[in-house]
Each structure stands twice: as structure tokens, then as C-alpha cells.
ZANUMAR-983617 format. One record per residue: chain; x, y, z of N, C-alpha, C in turn. Coordinates in Angstrom, 1 decimal, always signed. Atoms other than C-alpha are relative to their C-alpha. Layout:
N
[A,[X,Y,Z],[X,Y,Z],[X,Y,Z]]
...
This chain:
50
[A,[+0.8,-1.2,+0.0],[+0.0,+0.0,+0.0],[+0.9,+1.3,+0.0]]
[A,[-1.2,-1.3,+0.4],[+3.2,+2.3,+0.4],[+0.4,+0.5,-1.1]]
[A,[-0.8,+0.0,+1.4],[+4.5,+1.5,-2.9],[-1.4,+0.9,-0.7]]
[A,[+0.6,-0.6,+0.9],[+1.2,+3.0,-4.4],[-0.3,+1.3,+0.3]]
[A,[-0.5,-1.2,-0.8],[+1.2,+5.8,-2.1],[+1.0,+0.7,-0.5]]
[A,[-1.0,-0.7,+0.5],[+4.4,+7.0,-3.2],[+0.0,-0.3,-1.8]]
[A,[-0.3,+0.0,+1.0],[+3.9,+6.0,-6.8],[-1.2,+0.6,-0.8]]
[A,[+0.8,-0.8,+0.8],[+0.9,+8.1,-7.5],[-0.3,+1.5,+1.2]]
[A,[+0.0,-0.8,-1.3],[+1.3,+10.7,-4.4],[+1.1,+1.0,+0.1]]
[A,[-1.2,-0.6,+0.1],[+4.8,+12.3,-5.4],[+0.3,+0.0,-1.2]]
[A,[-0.8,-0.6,+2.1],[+6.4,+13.9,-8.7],[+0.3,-0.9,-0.6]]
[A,[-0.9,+1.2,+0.8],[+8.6,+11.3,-9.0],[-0.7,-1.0,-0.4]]
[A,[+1.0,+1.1,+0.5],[+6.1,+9.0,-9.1],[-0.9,+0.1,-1.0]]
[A,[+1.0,+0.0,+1.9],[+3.7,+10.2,-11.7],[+1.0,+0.6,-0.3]]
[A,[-0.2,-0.2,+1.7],[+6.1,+11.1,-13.8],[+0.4,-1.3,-0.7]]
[A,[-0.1,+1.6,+0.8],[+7.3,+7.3,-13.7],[-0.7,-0.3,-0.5]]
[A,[+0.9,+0.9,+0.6],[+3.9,+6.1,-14.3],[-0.5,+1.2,-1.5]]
[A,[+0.2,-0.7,+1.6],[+3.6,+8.9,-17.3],[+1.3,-0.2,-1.0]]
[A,[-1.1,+0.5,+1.2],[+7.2,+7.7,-18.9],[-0.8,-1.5,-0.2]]
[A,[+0.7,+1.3,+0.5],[+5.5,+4.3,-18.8],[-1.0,+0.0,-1.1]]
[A,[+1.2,-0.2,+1.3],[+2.4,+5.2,-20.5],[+0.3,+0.8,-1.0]]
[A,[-0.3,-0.4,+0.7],[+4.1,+7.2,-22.7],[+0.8,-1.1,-0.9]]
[A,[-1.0,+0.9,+0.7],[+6.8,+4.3,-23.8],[-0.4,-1.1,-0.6]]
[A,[+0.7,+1.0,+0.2],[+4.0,+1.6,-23.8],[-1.1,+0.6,-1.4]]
[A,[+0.8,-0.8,+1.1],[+1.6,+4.2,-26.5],[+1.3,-0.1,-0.7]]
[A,[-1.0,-0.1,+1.1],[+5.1,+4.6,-28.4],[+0.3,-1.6,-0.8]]
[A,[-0.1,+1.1,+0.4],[+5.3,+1.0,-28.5],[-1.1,-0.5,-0.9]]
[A,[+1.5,+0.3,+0.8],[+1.7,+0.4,-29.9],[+0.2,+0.5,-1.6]]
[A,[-0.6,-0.3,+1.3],[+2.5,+2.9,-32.3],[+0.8,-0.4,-0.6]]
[A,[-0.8,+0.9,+0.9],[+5.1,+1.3,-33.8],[+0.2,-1.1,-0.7]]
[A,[+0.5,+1.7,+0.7],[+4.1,-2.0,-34.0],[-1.6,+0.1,-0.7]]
[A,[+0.9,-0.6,+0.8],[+0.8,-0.6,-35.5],[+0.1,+0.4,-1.2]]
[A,[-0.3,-0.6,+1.1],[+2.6,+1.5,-38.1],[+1.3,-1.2,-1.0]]
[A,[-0.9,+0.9,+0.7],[+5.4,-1.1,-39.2],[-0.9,-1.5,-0.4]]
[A,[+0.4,+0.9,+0.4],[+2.8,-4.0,-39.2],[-1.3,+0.6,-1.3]]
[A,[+0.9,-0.5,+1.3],[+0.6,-1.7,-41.8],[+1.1,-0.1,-0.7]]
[A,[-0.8,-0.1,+1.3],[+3.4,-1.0,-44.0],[+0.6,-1.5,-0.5]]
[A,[-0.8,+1.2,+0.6],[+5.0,-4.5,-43.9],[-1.6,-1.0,-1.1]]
[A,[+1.3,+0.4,+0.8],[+1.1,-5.4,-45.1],[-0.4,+0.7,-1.5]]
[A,[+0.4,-0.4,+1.1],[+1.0,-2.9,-47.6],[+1.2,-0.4,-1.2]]
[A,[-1.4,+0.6,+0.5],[+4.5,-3.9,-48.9],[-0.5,-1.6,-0.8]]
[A,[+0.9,+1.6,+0.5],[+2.9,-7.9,-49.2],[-0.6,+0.7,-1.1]]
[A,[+1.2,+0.0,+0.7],[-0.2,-6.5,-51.0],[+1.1,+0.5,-1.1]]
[A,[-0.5,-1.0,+1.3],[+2.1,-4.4,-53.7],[+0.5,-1.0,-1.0]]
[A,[-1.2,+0.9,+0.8],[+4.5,-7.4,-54.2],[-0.7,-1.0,-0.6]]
[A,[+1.0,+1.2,+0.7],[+1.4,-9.9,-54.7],[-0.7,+0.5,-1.2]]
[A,[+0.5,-0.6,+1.6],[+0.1,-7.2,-57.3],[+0.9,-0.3,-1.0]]
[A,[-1.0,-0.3,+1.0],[+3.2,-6.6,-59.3],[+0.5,-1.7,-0.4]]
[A,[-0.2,+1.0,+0.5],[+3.6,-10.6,-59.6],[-0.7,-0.5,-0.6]]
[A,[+1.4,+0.6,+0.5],[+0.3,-11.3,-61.1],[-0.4,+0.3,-1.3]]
């Protein structure tokens, strides 16, 4: 119960849990934006073979 006390109760603490949520949204996006393009990549290369 301390540990959440000081980890939403003090600076240092939200700003850890806002680099978190910020690194874990960076990560989404990334693997969102690279798993579209490596799909649109597929779709181009199954056109241009056809």
C-alpha cells in the first residue's frame, strides 16, 4: 500500500507512471505503423507478380 502511495502521491512517481504510459503508446504505435506497411509492402508485391 506504500509503494502506491508514493507511486501516484509524489512527482517522481507520476512522472514514472507517465514515462510508462508514454513508452508503452510509443510501442503500440510502432508495432501498428510497421505492421501496416509491412502489409501494404505484401499486397504491392502480390500485385506486381500477377
Amino acid at each position: 500500500m506504500q509503494a502506491l502511495q508514493v507511486l501516484f502521491g509524489t512527482d517522481v512517481g507520476l512522472m514514472s507512471v507517465a514515462v510508462i504510459a508514454i513508452t508503452l503508446g510509443m510501442g503500440g504505435f510502432y508495432l501498428h505503423f510497421f505492421l501496416k506497411h509491412m502489409h501494404e509492402d505484401e499486397a504491392r508485391q502480390q500485385r506486381g507478380q500477377r
